[in-house]
C-alpha positions in Angstrom: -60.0 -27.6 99.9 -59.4 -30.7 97.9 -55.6 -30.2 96.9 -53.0 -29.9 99.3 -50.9 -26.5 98.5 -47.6 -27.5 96.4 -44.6 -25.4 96.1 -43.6 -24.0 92.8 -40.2 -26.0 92.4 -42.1 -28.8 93.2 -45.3 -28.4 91.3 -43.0 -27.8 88.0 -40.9 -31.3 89.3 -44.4 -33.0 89.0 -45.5 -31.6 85.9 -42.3 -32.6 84.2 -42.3 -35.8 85.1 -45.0 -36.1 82.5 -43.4 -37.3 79.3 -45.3 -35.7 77.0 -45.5 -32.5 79.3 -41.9 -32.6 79.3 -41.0 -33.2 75.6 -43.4 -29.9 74.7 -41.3 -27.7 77.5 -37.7 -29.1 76.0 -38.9 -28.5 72.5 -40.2 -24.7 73.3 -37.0 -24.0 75.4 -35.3 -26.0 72.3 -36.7 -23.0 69.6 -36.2 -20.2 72.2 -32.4 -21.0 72.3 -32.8 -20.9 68.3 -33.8 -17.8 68.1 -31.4 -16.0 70.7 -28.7 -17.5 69.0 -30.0 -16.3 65.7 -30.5 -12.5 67.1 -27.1 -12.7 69.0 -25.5 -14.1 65.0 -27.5 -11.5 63.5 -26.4 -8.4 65.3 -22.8 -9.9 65.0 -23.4 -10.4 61.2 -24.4 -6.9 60.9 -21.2 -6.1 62.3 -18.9 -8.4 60.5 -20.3 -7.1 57.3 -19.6 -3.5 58.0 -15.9 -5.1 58.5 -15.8 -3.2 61.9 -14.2 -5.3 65.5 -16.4 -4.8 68.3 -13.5 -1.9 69.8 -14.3 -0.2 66.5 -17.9 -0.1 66.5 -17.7 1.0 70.5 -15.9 3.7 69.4 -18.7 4.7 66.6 -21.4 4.2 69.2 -19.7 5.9 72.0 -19.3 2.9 74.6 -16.4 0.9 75.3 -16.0 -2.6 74.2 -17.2 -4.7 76.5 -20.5 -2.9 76.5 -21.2 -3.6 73.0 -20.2 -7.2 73.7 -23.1 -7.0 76.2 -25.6 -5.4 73.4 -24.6 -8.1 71.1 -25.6 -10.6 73.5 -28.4 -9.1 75.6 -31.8 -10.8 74.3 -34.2 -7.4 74.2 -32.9 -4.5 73.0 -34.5 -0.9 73.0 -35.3 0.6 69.5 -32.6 3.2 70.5 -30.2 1.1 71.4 -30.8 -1.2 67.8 -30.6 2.0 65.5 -27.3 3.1 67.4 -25.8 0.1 67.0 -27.4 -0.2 63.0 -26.3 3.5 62.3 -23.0 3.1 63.9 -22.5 0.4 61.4 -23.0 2.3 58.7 -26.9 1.5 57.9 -28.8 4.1 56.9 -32.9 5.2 57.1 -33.3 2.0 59.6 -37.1 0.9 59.5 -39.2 -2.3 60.5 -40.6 -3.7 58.3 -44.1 -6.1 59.1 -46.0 -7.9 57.2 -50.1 -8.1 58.9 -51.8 -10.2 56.6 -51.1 -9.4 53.0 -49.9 -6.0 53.5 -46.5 -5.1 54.4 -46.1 -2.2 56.7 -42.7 0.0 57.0 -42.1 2.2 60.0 -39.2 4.1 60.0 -37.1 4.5 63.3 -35.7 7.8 64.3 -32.4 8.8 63.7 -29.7 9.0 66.9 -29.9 12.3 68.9 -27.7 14.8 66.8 -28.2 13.4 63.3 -30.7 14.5 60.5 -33.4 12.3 58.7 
């Protein structure tokens, strides 16, 4: 064997040491950040809009507050989880909505246990 076995902290120091190696790592953890921050706004937004505090939605959700803190901020939620917190908001017949190619596809996402579609 040609290449001497290099530990994985160590591997990763080498390959960052690269400039250009480097610049493409900061820029992808740079867009990651982006979007967490955007999905962390966005569930917040959600909330805001309803004019609810995070005690009050917790209530409406059946959690306390600091667990809804945490679903605010986790970064990958279950589709459960997501309609609770939509539904507890006030939305109502929460779907997703994709778009694959031109066609835009609408799935709709089960209500919470106990409640009618």
């Amino acid at each position: 064997m040609s290449d001497k076995f290099i530990r994985g902290n160590a591997r990763l120091a080498k390959m960052l040491a690269d400039q250009e190696t480097r610049t493409e790592v900061d820029a992808i953890v740079d867009e990651m950040q982006q979007i967490d921050r955007a999905y962390k706004m966005g569930l917040a937004a959600v909330r805001h809009a309803a004019n609810l505090t995070q005690a009050e939605l917790a209530e409406r959700m059946g959690i306390k507050q600091a667990a809804l803190s945490g679903v605010e901020n986790r970064e990958d939620l279950l589709l459960s989880t997501l309609v609770s917190y939509l539904e507890a908001a006030g939305a109502r017949d929460v779907t997703i909505t994709a778009k694959l190619g031109d066609r835009t596809i609408e799935m709709p996402l089960p209500k919470r246990e106990g409640q009618k579609r």
